[in-house]
PDB file of N, CA, C and O in Angstrom:
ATOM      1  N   UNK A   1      -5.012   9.872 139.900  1.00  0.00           N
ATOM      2  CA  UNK A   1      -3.918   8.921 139.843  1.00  0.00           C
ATOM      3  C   UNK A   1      -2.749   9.597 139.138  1.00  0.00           C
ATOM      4  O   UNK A   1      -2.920  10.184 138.069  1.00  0.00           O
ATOM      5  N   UNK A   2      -1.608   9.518 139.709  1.00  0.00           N
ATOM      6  CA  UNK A   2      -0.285   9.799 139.177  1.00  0.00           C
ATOM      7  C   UNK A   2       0.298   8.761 138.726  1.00  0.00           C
ATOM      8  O   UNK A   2       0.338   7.639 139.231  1.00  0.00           O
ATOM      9  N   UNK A   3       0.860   9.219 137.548  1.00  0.00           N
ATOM     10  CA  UNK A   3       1.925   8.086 137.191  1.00  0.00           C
ATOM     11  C   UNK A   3       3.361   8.800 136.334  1.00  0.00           C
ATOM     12  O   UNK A   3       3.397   9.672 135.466  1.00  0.00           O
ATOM     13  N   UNK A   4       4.204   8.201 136.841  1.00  0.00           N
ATOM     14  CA  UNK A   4       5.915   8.673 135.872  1.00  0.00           C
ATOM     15  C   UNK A   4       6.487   7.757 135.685  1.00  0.00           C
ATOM     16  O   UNK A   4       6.878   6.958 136.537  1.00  0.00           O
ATOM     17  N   UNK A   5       6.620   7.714 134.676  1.00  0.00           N
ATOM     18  CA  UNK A   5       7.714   6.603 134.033  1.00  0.00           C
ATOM     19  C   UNK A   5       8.826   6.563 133.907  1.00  0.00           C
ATOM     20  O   UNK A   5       9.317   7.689 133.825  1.00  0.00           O
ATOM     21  N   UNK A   6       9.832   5.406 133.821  1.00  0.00           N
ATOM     22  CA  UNK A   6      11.113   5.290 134.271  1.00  0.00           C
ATOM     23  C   UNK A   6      11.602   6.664 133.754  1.00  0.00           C
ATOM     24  O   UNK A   6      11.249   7.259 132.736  1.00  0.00           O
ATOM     25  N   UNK A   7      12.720   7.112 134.930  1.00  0.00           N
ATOM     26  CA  UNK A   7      13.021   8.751 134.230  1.00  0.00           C
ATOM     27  C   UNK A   7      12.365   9.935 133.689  1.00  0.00           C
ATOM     28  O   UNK A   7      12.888  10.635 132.821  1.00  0.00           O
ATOM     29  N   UNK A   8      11.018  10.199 134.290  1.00  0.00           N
ATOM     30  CA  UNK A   8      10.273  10.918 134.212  1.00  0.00           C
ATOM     31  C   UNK A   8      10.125  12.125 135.368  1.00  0.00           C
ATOM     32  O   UNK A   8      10.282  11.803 136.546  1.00  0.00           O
ATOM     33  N   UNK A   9       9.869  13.297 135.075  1.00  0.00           N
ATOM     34  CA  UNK A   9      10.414  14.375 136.664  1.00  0.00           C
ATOM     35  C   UNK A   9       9.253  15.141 136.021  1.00  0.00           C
ATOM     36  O   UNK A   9       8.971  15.107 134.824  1.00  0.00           O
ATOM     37  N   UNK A  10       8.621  15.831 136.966  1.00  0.00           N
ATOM     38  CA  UNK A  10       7.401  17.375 137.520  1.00  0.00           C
ATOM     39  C   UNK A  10       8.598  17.869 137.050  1.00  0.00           C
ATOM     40  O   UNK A  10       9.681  17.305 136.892  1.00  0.00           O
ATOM     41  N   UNK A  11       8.095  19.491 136.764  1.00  0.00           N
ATOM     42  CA  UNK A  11       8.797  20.740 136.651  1.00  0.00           C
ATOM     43  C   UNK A  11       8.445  20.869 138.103  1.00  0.00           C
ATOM     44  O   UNK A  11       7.626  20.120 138.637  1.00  0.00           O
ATOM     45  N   UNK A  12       9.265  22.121 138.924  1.00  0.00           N
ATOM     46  CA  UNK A  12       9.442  22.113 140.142  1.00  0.00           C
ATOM     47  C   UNK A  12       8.238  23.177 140.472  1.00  0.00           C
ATOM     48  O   UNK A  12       8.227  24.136 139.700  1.00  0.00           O
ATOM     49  N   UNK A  13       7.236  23.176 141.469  1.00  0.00           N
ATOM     50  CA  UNK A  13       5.921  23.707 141.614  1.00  0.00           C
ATOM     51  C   UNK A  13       5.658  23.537 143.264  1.00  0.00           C
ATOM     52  O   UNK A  13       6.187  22.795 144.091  1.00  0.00           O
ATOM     53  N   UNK A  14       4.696  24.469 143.367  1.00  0.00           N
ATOM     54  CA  UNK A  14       3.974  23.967 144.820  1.00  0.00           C
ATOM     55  C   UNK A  14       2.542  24.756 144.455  1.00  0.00           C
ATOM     56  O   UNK A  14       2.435  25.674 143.642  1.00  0.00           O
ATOM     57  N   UNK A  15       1.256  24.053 145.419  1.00  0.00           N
ATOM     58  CA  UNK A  15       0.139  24.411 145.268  1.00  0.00           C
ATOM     59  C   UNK A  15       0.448  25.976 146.464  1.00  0.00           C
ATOM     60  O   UNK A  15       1.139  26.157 147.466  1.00  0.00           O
ATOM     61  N   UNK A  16      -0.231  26.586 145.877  1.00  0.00           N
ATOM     62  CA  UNK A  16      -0.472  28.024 146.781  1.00  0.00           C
ATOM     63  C   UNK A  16      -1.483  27.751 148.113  1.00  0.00           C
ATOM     64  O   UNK A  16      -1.094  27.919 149.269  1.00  0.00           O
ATOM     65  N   UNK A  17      -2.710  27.348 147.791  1.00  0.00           N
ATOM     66  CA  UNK A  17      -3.875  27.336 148.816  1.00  0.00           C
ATOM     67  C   UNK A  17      -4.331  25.774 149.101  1.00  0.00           C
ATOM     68  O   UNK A  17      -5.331  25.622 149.804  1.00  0.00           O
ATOM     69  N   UNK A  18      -3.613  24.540 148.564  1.00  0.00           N
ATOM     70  CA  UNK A  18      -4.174  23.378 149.226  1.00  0.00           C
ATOM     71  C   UNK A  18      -3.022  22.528 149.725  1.00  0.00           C
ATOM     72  O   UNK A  18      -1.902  22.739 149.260  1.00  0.00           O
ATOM     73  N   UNK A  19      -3.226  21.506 150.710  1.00  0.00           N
ATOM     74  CA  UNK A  19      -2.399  20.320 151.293  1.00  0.00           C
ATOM     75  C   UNK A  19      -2.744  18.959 149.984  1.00  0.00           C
ATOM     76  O   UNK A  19      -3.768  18.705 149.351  1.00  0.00           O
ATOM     77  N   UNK A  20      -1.750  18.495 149.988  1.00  0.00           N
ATOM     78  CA  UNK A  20      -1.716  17.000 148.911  1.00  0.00           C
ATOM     79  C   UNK A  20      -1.272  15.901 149.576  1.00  0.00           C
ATOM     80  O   UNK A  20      -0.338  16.020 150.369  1.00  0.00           O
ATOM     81  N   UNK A  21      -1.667  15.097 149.427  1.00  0.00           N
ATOM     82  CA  UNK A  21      -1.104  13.442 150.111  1.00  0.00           C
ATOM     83  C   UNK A  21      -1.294  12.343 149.462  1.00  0.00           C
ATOM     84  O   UNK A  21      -2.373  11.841 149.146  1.00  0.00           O
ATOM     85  N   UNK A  22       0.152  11.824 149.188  1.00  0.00           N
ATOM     86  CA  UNK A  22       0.430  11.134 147.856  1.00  0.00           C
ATOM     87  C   UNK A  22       0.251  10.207 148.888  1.00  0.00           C
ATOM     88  O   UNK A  22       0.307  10.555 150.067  1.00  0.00           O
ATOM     89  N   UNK A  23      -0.128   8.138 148.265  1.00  0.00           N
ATOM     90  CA  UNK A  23       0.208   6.898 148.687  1.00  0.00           C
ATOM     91  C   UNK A  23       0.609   6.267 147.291  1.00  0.00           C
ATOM     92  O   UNK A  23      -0.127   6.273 146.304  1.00  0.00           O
ATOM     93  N   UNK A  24       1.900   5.713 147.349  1.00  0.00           N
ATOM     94  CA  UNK A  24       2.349   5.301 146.478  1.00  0.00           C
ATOM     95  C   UNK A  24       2.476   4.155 146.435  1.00  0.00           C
ATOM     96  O   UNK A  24       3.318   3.546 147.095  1.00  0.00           O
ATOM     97  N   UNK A  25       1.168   3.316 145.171  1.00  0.00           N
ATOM     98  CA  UNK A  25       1.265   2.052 144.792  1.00  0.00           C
ATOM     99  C   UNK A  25       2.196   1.215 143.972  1.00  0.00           C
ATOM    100  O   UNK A  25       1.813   0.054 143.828  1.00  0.00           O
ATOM    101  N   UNK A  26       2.956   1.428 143.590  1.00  0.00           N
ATOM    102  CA  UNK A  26       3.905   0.667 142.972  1.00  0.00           C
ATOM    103  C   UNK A  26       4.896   1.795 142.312  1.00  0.00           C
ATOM    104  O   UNK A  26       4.593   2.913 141.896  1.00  0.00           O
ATOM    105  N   UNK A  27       6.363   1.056 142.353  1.00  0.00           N
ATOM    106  CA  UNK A  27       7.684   1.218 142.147  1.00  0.00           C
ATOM    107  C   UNK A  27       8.008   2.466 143.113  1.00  0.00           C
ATOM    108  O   UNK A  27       7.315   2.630 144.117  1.00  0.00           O
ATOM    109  N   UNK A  28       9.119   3.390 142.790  1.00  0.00           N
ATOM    110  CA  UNK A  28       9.558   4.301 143.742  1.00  0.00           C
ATOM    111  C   UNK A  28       9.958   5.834 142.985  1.00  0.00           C
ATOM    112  O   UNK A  28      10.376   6.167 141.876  1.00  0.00           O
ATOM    113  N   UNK A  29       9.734   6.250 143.728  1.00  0.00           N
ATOM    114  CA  UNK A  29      10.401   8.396 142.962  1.00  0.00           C
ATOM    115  C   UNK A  29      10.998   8.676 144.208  1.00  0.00           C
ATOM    116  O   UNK A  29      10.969   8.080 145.285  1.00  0.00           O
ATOM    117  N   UNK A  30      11.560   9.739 143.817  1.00  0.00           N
ATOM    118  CA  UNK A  30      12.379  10.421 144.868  1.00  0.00           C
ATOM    119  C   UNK A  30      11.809  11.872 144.490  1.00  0.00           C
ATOM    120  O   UNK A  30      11.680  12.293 143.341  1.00  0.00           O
ATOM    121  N   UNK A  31      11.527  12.483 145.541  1.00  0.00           N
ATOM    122  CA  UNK A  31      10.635  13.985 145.910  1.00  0.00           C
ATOM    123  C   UNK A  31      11.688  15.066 146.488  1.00  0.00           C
ATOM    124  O   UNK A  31      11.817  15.143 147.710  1.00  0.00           O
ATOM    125  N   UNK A  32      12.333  15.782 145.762  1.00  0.00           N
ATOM    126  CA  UNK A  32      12.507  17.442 146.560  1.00  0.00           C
ATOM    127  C   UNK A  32      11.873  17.984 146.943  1.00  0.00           C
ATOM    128  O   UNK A  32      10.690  17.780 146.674  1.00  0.00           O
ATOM    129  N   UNK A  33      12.153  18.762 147.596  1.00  0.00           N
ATOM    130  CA  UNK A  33      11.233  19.853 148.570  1.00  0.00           C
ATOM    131  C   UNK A  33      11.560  20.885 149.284  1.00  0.00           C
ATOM    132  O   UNK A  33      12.695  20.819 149.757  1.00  0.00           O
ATOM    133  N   UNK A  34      11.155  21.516 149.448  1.00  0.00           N
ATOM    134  CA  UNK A  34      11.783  23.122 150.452  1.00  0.00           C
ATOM    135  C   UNK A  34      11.859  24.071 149.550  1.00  0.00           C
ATOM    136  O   UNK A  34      12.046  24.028 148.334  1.00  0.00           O
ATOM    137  N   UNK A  35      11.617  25.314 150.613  1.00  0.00           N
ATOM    138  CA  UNK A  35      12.138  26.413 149.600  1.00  0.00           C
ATOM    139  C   UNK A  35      13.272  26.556 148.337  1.00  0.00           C
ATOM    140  O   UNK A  35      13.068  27.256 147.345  1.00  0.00           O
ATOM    141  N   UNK A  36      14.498  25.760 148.566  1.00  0.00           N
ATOM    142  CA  UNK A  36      15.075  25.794 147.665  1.00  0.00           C
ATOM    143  C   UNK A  36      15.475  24.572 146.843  1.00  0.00           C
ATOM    144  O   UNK A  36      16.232  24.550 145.873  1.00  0.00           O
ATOM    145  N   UNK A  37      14.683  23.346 147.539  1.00  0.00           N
ATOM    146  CA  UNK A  37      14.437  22.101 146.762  1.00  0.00           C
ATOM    147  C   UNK A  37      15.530  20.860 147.762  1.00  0.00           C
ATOM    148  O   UNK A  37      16.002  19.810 147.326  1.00  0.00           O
ATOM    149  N   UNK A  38      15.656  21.319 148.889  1.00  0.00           N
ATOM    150  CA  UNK A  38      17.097  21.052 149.194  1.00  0.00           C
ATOM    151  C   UNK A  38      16.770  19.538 150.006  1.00  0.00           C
ATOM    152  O   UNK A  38      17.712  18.753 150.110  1.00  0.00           O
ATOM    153  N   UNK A  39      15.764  19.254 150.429  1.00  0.00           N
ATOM    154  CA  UNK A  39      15.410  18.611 151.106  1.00  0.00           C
ATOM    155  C   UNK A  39      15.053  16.893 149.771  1.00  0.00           C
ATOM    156  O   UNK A  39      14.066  16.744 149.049  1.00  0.00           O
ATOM    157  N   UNK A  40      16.184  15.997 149.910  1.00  0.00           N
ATOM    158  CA  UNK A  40      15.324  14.626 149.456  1.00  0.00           C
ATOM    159  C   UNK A  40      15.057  13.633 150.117  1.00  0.00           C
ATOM    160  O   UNK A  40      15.740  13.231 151.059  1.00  0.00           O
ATOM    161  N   UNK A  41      13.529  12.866 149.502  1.00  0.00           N
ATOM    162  CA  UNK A  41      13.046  12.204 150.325  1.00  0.00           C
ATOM    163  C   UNK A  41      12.819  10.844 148.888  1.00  0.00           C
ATOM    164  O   UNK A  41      12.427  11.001 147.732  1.00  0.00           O
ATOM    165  N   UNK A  42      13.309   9.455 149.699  1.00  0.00           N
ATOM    166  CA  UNK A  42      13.304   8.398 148.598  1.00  0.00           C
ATOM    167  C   UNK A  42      11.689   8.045 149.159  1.00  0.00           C
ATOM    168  O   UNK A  42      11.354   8.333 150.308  1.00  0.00           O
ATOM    169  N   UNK A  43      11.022   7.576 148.461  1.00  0.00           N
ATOM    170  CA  UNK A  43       9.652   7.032 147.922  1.00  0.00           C
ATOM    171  C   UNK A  43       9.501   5.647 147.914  1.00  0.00           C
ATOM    172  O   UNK A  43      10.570   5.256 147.445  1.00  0.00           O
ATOM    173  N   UNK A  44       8.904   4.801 148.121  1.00  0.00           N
ATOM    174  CA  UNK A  44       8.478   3.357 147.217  1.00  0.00           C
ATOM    175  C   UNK A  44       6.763   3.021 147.682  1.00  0.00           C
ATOM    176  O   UNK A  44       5.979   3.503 148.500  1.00  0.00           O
ATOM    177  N   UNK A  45       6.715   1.861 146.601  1.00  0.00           N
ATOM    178  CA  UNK A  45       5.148   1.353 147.535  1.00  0.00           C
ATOM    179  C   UNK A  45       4.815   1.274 149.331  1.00  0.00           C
ATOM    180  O   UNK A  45       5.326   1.053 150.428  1.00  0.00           O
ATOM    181  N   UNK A  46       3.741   1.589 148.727  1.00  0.00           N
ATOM    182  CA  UNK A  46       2.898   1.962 150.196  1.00  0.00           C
ATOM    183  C   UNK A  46       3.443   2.719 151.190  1.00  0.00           C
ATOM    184  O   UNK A  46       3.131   2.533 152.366  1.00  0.00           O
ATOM    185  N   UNK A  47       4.606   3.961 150.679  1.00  0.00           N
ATOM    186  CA  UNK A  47       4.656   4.906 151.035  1.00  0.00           C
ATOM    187  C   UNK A  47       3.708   5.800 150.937  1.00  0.00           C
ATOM    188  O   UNK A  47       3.245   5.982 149.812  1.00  0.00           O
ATOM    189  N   UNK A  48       3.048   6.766 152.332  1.00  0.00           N
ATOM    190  CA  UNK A  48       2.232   7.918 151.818  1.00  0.00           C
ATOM    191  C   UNK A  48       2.931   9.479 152.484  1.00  0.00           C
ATOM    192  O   UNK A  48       3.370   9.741 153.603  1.00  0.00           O
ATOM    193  N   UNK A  49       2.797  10.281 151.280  1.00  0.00           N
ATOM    194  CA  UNK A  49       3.387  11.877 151.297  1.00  0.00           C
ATOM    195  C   UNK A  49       3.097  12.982 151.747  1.00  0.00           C
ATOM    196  O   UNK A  49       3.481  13.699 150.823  1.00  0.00           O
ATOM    197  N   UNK A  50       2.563  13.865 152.747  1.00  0.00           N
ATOM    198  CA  UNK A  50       2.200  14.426 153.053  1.00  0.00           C
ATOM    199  C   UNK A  50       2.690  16.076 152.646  1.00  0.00           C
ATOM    200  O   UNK A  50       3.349  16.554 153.569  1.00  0.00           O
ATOM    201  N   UNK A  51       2.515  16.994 151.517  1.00  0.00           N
ATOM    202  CA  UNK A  51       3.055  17.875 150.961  1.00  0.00           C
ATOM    203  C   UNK A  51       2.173  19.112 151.622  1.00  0.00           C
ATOM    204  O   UNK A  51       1.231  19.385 150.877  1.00  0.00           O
ATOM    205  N   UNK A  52       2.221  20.083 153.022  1.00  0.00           N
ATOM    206  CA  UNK A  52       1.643  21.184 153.262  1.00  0.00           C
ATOM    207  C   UNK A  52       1.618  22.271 151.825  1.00  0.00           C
ATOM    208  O   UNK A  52       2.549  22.486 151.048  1.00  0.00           O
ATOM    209  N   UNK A  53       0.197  22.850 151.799  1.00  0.00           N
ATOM    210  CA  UNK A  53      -0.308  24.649 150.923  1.00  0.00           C
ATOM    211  C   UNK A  53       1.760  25.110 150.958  1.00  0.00           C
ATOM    212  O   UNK A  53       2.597  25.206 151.855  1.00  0.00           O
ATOM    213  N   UNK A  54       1.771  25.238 149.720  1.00  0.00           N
ATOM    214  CA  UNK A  54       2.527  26.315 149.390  1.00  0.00           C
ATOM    215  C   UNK A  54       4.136  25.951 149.998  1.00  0.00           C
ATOM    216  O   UNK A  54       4.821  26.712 150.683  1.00  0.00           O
ATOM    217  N   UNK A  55       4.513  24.551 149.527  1.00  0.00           N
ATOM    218  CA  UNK A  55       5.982  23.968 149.726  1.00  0.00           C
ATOM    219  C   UNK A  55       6.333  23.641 148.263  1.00  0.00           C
ATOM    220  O   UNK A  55       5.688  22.922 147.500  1.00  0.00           O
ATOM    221  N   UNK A  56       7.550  24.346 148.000  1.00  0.00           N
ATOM    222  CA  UNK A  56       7.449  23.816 146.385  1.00  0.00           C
ATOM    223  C   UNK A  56       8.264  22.177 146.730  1.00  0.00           C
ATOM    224  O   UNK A  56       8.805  21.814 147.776  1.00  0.00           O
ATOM    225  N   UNK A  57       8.144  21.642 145.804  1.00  0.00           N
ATOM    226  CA  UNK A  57       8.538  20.421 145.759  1.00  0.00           C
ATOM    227  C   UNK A  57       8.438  19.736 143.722  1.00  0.00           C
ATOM    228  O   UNK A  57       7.848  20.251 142.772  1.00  0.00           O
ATOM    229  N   UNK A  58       9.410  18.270 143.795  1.00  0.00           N
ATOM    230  CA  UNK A  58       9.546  18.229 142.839  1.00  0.00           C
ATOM    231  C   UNK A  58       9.699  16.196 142.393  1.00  0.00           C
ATOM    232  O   UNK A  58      10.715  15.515 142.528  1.00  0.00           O
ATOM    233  N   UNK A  59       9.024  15.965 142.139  1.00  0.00           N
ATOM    234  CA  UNK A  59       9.345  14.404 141.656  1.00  0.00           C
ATOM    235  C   UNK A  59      10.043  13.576 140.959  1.00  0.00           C
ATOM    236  O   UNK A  59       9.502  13.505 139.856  1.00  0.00           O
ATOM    237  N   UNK A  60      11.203  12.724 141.015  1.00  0.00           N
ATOM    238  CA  UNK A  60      11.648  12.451 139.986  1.00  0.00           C
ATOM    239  C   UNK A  60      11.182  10.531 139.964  1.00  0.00           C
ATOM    240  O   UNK A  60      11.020   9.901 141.009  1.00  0.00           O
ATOM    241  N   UNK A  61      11.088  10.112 139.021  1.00  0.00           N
ATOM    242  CA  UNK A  61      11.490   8.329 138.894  1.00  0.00           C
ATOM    243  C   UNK A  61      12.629   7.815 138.475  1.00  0.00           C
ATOM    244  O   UNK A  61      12.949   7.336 137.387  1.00  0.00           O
ATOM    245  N   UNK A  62      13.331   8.001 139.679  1.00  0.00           N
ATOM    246  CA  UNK A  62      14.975   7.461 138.980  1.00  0.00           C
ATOM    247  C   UNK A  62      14.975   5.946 139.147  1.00  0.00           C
ATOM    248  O   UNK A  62      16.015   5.310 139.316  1.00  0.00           O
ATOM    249  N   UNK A  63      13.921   5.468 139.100  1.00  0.00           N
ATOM    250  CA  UNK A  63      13.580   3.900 139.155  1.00  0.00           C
ATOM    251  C   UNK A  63      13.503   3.125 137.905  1.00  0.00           C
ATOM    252  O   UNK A  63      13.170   3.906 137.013  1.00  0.00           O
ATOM    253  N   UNK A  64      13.677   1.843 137.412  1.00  0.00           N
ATOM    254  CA  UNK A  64      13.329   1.556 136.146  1.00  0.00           C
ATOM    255  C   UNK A  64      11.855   0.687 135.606  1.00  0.00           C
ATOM    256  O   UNK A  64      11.626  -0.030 134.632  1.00  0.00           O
ATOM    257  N   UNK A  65      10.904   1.232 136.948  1.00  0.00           N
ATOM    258  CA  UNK A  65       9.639   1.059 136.145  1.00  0.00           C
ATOM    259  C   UNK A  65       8.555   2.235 136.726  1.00  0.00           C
ATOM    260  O   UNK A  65       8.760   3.164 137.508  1.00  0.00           O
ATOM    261  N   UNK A  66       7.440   1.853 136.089  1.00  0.00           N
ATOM    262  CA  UNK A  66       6.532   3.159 136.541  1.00  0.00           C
ATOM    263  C   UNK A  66       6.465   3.357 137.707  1.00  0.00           C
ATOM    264  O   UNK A  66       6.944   2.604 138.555  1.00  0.00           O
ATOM    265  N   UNK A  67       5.789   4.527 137.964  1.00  0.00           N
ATOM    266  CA  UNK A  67       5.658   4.919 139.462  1.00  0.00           C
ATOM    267  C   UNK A  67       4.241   5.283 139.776  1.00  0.00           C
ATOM    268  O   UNK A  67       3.903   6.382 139.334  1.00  0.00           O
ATOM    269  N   UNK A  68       3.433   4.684 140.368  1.00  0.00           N
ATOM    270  CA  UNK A  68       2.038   5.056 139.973  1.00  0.00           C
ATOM    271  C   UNK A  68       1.466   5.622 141.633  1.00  0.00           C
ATOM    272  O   UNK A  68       2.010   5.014 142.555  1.00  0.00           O
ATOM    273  N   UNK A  69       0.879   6.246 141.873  1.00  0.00           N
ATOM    274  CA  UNK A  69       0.465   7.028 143.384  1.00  0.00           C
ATOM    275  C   UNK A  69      -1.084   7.600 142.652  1.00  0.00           C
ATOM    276  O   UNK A  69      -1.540   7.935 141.559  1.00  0.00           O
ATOM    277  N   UNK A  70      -1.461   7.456 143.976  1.00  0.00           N
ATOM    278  CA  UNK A  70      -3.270   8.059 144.373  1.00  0.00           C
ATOM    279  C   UNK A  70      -2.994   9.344 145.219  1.00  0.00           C
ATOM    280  O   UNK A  70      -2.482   9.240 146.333  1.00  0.00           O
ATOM    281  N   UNK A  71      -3.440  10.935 144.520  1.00  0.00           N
ATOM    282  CA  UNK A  71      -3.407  11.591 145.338  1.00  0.00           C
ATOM    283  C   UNK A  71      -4.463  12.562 145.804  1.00  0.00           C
ATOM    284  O   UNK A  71      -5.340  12.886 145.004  1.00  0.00           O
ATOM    285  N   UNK A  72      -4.458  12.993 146.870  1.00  0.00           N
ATOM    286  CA  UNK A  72      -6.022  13.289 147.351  1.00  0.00           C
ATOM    287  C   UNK A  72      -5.234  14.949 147.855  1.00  0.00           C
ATOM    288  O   UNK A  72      -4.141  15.224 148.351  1.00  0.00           O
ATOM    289  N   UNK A  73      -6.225  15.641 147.500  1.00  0.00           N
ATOM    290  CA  UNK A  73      -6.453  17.195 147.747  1.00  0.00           C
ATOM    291  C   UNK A  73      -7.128  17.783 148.328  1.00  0.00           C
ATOM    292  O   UNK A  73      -8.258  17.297 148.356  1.00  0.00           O
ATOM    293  N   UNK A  74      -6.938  19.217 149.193  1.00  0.00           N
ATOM    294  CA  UNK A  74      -7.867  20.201 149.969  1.00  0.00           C
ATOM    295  C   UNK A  74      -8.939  20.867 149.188  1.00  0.00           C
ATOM    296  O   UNK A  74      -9.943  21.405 149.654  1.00  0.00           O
ATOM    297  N   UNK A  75      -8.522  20.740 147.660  1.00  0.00           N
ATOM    298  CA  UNK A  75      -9.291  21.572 147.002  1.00  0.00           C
ATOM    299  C   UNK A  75      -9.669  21.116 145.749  1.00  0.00           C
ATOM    300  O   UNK A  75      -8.782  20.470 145.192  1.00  0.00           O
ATOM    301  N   UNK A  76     -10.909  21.270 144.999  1.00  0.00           N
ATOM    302  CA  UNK A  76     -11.323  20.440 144.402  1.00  0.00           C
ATOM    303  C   UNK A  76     -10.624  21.155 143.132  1.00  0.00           C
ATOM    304  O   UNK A  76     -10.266  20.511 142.146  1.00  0.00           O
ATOM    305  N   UNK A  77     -10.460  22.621 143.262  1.00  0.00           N
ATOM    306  CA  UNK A  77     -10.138  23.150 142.108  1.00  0.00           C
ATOM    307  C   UNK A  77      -8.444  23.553 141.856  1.00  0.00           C
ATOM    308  O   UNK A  77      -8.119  24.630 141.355  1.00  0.00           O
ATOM    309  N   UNK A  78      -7.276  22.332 142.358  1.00  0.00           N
ATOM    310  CA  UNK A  78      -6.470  22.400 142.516  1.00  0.00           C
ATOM    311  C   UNK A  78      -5.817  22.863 141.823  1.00  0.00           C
ATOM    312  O   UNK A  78      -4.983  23.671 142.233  1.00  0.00           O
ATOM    313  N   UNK A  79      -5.926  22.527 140.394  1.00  0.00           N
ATOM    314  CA  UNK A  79      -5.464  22.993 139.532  1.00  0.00           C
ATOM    315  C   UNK A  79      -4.746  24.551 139.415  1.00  0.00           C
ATOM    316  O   UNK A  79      -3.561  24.826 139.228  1.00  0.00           O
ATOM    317  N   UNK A  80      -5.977  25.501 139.607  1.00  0.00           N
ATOM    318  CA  UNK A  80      -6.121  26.627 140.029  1.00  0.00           C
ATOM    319  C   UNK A  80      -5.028  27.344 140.799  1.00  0.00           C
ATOM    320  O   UNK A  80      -4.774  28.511 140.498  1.00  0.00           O
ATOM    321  N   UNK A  81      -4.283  26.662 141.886  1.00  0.00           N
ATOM    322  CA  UNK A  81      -3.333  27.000 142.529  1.00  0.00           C
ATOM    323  C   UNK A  81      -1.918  26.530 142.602  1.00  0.00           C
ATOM    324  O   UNK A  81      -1.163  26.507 143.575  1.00  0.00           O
ATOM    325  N   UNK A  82      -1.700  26.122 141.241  1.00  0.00           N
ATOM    326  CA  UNK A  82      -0.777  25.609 140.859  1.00  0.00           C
ATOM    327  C   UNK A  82      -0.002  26.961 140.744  1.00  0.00           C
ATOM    328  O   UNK A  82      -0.601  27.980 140.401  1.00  0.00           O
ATOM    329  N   UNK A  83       1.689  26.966 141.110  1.00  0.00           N
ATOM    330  CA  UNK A  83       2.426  27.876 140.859  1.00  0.00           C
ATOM    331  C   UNK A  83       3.601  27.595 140.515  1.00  0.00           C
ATOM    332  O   UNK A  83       4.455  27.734 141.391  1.00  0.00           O
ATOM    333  N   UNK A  84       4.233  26.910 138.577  1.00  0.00           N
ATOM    334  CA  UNK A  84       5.285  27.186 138.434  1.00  0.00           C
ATOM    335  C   UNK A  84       6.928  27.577 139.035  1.00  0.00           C
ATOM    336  O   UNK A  84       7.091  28.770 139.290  1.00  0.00           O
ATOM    337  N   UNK A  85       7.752  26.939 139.195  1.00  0.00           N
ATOM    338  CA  UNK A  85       8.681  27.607 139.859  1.00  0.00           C
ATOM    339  C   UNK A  85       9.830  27.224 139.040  1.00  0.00           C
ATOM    340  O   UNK A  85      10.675  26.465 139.514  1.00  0.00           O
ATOM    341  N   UNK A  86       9.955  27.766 137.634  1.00  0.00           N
ATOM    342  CA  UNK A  86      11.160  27.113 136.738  1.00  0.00           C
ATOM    343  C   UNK A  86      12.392  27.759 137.260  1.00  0.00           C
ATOM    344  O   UNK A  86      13.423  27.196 136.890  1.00  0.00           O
ATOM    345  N   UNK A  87      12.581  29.007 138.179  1.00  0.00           N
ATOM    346  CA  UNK A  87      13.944  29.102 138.949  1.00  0.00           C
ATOM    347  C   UNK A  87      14.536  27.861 139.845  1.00  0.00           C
ATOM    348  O   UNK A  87      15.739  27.632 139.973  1.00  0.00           O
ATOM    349  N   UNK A  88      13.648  27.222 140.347  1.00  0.00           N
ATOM    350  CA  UNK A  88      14.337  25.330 140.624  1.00  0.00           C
ATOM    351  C   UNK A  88      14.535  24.609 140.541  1.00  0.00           C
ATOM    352  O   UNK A  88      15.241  23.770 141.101  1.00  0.00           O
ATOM    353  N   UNK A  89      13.528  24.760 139.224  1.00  0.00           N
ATOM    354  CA  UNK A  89      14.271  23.351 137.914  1.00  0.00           C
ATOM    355  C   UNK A  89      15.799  22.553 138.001  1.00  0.00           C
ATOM    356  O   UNK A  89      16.184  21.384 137.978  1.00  0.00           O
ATOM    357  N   UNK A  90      16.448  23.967 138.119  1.00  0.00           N
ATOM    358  CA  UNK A  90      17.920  23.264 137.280  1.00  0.00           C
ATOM    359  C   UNK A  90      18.211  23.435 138.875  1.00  0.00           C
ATOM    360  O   UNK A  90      19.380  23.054 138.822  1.00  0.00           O
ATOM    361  N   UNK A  91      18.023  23.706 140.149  1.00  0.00           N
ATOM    362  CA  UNK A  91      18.778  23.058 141.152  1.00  0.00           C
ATOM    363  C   UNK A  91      18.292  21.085 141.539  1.00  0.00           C
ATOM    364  O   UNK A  91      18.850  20.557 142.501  1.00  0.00           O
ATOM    365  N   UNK A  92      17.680  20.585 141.028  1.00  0.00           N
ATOM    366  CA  UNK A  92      17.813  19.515 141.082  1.00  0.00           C
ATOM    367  C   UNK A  92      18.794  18.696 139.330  1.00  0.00           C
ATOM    368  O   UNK A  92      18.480  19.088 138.206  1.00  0.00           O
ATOM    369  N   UNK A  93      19.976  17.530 139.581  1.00  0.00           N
ATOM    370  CA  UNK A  93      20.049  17.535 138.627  1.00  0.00           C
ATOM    371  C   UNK A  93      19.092  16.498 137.470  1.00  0.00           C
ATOM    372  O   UNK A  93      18.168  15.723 137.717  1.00  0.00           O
ATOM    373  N   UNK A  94      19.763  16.864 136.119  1.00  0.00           N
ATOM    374  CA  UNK A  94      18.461  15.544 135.077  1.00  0.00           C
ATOM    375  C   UNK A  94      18.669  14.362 135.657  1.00  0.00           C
ATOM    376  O   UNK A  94      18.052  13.369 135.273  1.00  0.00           O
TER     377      UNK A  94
END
């Protein structure tokens, strides 16, 4: 289970070796994405996300309540393929 709270953002990342697919139960985020983050996509309930292996992407809750999503993975050891990308941080703004 994910959750971000009002004004809460991911550092900007993508998994290396698995697919993710968010369904989002209550309130809304807005998601960057693409190689250079360029791509936004607005969010709300019972929206679901489909994020392909190795797209960085980035979450924000510019909403004023939580944002809570169920997300399901290719890999159990996801963690693992997590890859940092603080060069895209600052192309989305706070």
């Amino acid at each position: 289970m994910l959750r971000i709270p009002p004004g809460g953002r991911a550092k900007a990342h993508l998994h290396a070796d698995h697919e993710t697919a968010i369904y989002v139960i209550e309130g809304s985020a807005v998601m960057y994405w693409g190689p250079a983050l360029e791509h936004r996509m607005e969010t709300n309930a019972g929206d679901l996300i489909y994020i392909p292996a190795g797209v960085p992407h980035l979450p924000i809750n510019t909403g004023q309540t939580e944002a809570v999503a169920i997300l399901a993975r290719t890999d159990p050891h996801e963690q693992e393929s997590v890859v940092l990308l603080p060069e895209l941080d600052a192309l989305v703004p706070e």
